[in-house]
NUMAR-806747 format. One record per residue: residue in one letter; x, y, z of N, C-alpha, C, O in turn. Coordinates in steps of 0.05 Angstrom, whole numbers, plus 32768, in hexadecimal, padded with zeros to 4 digits. Layout:
BEGIN
aXYZXYZXYZXYZ ...
//
This chain:
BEGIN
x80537F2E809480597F4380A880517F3980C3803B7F2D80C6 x805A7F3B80D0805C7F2F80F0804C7F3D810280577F51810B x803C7F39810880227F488117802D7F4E813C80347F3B814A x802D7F63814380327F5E816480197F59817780027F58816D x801D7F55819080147F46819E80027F6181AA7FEB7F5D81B1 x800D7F7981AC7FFF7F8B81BD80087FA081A480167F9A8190 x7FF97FBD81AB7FF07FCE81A4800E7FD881A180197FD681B6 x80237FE58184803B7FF481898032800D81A1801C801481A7 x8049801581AA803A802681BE804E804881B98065804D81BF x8037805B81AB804D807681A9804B808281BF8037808581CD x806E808E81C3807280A181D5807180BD81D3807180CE81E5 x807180C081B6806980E081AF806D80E8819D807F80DD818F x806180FE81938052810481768061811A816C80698129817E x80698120814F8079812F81488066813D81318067812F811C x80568153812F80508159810F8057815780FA8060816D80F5 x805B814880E48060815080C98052815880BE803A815480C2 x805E816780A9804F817180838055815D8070806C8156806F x804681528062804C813E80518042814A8038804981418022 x802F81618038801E8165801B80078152801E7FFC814A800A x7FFC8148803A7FE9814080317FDA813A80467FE4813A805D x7FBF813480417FB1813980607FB28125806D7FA9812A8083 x7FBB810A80687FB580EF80777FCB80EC80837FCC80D5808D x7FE580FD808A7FF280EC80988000811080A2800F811C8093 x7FFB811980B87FFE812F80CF8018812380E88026813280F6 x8019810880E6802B810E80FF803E80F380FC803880DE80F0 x805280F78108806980E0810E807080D58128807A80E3813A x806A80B9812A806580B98154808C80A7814B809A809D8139 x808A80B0817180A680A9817180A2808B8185809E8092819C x80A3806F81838096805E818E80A58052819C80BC804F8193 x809F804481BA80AB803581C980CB801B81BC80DF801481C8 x80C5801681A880DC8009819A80EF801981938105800F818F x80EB803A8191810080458188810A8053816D811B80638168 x80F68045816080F2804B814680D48062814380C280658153 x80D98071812580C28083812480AB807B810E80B1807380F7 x8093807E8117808D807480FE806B808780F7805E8090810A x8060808C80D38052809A80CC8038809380D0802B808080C7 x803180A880E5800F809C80ED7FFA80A980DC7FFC80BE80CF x7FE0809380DE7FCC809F80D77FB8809080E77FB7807A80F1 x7FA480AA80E67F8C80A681007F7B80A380EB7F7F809F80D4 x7F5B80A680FD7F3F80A280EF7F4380C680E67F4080D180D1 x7F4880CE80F97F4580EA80F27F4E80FD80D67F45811280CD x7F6380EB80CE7F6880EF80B77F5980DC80947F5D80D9807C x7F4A80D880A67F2E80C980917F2980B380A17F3E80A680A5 x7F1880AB80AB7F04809280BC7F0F807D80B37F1A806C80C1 x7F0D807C80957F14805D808C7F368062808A7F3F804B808C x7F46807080887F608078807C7F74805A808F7F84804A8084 x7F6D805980AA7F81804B80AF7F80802880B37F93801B80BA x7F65801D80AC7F61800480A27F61800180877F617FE9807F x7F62801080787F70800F805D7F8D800780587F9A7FFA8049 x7F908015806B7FB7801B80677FBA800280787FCD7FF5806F x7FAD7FF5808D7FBA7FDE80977FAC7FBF80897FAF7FA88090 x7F9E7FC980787F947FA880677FA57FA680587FB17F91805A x7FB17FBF803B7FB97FC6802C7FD77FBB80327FE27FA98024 x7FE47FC780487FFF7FC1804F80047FA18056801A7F98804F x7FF17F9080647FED7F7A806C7FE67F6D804E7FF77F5B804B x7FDC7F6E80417FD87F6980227FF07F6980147FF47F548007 x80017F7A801280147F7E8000802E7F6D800880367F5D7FF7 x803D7F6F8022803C7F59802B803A7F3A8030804A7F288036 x801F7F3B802C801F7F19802A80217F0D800B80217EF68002 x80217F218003802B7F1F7FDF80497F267FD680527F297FC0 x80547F267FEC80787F297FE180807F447FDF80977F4A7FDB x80677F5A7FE380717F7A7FD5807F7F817FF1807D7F778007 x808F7F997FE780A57FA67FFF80917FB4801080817FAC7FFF x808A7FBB801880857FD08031808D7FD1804D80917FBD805B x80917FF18057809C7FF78079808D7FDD8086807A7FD48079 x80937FD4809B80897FCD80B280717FE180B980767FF980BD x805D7FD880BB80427FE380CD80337FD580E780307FBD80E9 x80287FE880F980237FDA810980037FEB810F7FF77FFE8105 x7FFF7FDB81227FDE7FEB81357FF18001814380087FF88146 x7FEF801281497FFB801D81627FE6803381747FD48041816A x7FEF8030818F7FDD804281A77FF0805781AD8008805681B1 x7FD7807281AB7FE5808E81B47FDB808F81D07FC7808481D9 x7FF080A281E07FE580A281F87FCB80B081FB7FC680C781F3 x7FB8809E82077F9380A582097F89808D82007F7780858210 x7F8D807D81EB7F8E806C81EB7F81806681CD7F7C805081C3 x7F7E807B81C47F7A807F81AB7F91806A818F7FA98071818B x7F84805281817F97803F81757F96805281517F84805B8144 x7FAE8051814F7FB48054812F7FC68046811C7FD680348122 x7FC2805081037FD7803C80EE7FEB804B80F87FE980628101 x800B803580F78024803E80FC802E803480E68028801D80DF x8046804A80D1804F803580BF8073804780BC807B805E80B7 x8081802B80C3809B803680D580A6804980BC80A5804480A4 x80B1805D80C880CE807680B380E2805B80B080EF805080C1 x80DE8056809280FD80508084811B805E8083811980758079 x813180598088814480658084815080648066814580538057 x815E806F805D817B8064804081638065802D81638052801E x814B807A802981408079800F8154808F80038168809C800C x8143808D7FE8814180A47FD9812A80BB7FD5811280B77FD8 x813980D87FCB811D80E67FDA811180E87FBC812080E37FA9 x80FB80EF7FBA80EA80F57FA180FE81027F8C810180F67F76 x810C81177F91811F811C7F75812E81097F75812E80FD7F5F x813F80FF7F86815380E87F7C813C80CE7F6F814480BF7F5D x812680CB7F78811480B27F66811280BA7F50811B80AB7F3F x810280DB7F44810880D57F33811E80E27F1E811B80E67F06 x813180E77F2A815180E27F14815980C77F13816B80C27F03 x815080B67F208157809F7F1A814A80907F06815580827EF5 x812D80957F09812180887EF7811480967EDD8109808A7ECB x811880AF7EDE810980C07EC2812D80D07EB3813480D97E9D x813980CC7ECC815B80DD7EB9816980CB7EAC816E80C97E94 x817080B97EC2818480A77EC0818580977EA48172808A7E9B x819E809B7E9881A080847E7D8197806F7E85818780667E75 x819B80607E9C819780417E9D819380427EBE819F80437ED3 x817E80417EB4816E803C7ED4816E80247EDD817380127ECD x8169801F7EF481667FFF7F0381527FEF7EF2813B7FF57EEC x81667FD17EE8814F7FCA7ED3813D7FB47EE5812D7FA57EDB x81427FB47EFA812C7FA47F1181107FB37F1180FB7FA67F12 x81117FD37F1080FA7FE17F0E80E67FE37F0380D37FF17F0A x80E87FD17EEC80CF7FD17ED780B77FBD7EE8809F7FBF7EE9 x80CE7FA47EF680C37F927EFE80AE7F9D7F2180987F997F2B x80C07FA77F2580B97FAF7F40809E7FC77F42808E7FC87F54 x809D7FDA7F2A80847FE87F25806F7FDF7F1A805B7FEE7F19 x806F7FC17F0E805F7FB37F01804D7FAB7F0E80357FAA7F08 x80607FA07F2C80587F887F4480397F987F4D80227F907F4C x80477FB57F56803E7FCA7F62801D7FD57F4F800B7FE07F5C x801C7FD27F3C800D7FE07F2E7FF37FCA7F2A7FDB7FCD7F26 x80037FB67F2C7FEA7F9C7F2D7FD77F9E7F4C7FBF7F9D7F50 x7FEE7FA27F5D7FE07FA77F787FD27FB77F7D7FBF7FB27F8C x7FD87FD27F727FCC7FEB7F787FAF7FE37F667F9C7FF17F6C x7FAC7FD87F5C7F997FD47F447F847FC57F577F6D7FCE7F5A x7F8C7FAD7F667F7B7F9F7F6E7F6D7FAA7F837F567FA57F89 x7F7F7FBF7F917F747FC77FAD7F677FE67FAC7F617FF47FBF x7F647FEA7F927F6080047F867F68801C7F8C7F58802E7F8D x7F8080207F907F9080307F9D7F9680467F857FA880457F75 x7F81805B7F867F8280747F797FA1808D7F7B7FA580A27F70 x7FAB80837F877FC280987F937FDE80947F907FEE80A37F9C x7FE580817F827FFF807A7F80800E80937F6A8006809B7F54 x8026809C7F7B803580AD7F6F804C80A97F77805380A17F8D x805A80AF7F61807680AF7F69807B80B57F8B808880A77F9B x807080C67F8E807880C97FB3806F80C07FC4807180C97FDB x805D80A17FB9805B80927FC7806380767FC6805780627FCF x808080777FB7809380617FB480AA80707FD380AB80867FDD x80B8805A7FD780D4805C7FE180E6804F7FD680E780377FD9 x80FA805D7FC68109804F7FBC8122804A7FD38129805D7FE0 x813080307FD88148802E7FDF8160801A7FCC816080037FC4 x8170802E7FC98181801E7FB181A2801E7FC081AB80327FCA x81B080037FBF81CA7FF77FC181D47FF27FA581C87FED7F91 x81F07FF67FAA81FC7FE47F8C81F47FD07F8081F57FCA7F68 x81EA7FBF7F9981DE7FAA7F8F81C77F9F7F8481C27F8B7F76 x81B87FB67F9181967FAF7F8981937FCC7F9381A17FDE7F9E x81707FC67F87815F7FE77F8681447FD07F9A813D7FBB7F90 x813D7FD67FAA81207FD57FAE81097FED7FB1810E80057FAE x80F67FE57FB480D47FF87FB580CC7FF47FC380C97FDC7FC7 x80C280097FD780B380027FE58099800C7FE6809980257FE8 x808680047FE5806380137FDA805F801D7FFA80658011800E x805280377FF88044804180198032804A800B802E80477FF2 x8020805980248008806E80217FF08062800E7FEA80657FF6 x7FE4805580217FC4804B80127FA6805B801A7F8F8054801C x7FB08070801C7F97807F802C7F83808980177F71809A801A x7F89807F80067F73807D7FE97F6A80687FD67F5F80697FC0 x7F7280507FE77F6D80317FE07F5780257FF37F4D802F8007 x7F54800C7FE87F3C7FEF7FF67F1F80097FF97F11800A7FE5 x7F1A801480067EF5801380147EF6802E80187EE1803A801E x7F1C804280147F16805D80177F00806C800F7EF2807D801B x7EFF80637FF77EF480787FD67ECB80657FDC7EB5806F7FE3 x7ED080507FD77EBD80397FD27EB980237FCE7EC280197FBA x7EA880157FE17EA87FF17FE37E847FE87FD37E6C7FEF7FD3 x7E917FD87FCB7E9D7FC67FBD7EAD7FD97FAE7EA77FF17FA9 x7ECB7FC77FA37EE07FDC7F9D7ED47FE17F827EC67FCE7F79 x7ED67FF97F717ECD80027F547ED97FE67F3F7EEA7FD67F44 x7ECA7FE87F297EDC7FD27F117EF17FE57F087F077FD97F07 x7EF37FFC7F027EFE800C7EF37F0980207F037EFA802F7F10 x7F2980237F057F40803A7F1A7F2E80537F077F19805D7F11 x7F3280597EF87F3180757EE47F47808A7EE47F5E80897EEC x7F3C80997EDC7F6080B07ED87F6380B77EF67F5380C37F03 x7F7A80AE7EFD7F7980BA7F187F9C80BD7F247FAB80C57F11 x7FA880B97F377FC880C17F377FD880AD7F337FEF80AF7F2C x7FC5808D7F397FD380717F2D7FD580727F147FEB806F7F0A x7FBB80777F017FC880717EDC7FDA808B7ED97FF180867ED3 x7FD580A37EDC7FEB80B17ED7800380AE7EDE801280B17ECB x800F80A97EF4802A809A7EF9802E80837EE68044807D7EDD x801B80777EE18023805A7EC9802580677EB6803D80667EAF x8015807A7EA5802080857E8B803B80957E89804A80967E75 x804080A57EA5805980B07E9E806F809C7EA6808580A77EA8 x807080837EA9808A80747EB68086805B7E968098804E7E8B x8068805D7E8F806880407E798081804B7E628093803B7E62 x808680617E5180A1805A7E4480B480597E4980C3805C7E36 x80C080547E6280DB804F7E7180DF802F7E7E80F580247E7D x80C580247E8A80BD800B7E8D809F7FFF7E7F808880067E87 x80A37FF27E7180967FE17E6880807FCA7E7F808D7FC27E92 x806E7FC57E7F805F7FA97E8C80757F9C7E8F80847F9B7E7C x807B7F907EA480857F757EAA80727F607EAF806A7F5F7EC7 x80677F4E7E9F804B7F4D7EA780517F2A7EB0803C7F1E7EB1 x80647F1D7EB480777F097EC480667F157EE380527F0B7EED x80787F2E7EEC80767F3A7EFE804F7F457F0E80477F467F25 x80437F4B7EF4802D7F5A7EF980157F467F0080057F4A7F12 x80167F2F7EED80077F1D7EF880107F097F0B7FFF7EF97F12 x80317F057F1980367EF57F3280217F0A7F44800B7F017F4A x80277F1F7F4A80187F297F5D7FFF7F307F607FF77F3D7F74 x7FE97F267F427FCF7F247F4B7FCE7EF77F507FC17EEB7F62 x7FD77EF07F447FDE7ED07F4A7FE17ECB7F687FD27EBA7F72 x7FF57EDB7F7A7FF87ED97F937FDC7EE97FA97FD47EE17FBF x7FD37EFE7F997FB67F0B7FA97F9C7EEC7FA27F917EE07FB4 x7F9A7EE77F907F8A7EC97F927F937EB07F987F877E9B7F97 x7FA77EB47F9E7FB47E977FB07FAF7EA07FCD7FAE7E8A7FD8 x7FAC7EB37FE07FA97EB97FFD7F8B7EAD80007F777EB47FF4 x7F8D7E9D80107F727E9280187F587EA080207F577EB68029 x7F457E93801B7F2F7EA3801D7F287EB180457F197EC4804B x7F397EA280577F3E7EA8806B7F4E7EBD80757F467EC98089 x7F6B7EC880667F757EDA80697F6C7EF180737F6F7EF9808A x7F587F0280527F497F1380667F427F1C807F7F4A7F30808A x7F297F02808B7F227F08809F7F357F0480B37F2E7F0B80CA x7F4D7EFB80AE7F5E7EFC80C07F707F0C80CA7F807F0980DC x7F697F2280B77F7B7F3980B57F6B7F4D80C57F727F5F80D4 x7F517F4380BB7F417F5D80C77F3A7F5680E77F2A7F6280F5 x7F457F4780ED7F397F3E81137F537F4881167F5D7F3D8129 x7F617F57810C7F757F6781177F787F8581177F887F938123 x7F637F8E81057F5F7FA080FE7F497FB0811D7F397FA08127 x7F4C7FCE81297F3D7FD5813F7F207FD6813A7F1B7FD48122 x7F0E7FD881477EF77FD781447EE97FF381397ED67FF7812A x7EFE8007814A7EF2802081437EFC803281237EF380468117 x7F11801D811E7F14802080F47F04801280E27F03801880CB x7EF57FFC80EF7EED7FE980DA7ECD7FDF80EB7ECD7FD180FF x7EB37FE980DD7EA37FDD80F57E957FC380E97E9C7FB980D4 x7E847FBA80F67E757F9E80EC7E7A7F9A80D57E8B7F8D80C9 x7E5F7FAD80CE7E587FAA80AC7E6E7FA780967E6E7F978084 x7E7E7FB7809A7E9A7FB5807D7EA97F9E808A7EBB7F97807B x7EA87F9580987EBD7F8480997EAA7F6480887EB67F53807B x7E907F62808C7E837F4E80807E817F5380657E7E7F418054 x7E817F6E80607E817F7980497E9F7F6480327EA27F55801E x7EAC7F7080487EC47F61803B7ECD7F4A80357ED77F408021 x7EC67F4180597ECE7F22804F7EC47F15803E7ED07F038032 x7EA37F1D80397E967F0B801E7EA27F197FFF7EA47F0A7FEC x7EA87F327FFC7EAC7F357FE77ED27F2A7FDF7EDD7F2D7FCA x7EDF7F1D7FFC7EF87F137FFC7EF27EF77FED7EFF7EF87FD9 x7EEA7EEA7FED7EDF7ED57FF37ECA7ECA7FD27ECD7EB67FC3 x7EBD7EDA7FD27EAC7ED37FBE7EB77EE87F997EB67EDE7F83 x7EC07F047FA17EC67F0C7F8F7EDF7F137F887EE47F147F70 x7EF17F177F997F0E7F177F867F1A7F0C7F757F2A7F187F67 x7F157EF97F727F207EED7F5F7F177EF87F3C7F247EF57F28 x7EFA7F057F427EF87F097F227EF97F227F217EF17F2D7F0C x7F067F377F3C7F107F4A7F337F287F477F277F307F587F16 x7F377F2E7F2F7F557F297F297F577F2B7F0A7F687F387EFD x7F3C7F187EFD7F407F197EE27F3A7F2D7ED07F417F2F7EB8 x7F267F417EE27F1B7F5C7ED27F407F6F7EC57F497F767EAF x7F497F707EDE7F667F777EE07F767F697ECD7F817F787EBD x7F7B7F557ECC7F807F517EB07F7F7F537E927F8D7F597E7E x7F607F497E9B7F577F557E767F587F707E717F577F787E5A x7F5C7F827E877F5A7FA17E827F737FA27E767F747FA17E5D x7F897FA37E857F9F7F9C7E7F7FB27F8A7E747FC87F837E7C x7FA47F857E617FAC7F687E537FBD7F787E387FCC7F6A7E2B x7FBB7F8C7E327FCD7F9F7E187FDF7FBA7E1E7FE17FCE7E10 x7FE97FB67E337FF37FCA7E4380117FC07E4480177FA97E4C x80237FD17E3A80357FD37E3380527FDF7E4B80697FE17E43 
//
């Protein structure tokens, strides 16, 4: 994902309802395009989550909107993560994927990718309504949003263990329709331990000062650095009979 040079800059703020508390408003931004903000105000940590997380997924091949830093007028900086057009809305996702005789058979692969990721970055919240589906005759893609319950939200060092929470329940109700693609599940913990032990911190000197302070960010980079990798394998062996 392509980092900009200066701050996106919004011109003005629209309320939404989403059903949920982390994301209150829609800025309409100097490019022209609109896109779903989130402040500290909507949880302190909520919007360096959502921009490691999106920057993460990303440098691993997964779909996600375009996100950026962006400044409201005052000068106040937040996560920006642009409105997609040509999805599908939550009932059309799922008649597609819980009605349909023969659903997109790319999907097994593409929720697999997703479920490995959500795993690593401990992302408690994945629900159906926080996929975007966009589907052509030709292809179906995914797009993963909304991390405002992943990386350092909940607790750092990340837990060994998700537990019952809205990620395994979405896996148990989608596992008899798609199966593990596990081709799929372990390229994308293979690609989270191939990003250099530099990445990180390189992500995070992008990150504002007033989302992310000293301490977690050292927090991180050593636990980038020294321990992921045998979270990578805990994740496996957990999921090593998962169907």
């Amino acid at each position: 994902m392509q980092r900009r040079v200066f701050p996106l800059q919004i011109l003005g703020l629209q309320p939404v309802d989403l059903s949920t508390a982390r994301c209150r408003w829609i800025g309409h931004a100097e490019d022209g395009l609109s896109y779903y903000l989130k402040r500290c105000s909507d949880g302190e940590r909520v919007p360096a989550a959502e921009y490691i997380c999106t920057e993460m997924a990303a440098a691993v091949n997964l779909a996600v909107p375009p996100a950026h830093v962006a400044l409201l007028d005052g000068g106040e900086q937040v996560f920006a993560s642009r409105e997609e057009g040509g999805l599908l809305n939550e009932h059309e996702w799922l008649t597609n994927i819980m009605l349909a005789s023969h659903p997109p058979p790319s999907l097994a692969g593409h929720l697999s990718a997703w479920l490995a990721f959500d795993l690593f970055v401990h992302n408690t919240d994945r629900r159906i309504g926080n996929f975007c589906m966009r589907q052509t005759p030709a292809s179906t893609s995914l797009l993963g949003i909304d991390f405002s319950e992943a990386w350092h939200v909940s607790a750092w060092p990340l837990p060994n263990n998700i537990g019952k929470c809205n990620t395994t329940e979405t896996r148990d109700m989608l596992r008899p329709r798609f199966p593990l693609d596990r081709s799929r599940f372990d390229r994308v913990l293979d690609r989270i331990a191939a990003l250099p032990d530099n990445w990180l911190p390189e992500t995070l000197s992008h990150v504002p000062v007033r989302w992310l302070g000293d301490t977690f960010r050292e927090y991180m980079t050593k636990w980038w650095r020294d321990d992921r990798r045998a979270r990578i394998d805990r994740i496996r062996q957990d999921h090593a009979n998962d169907r």
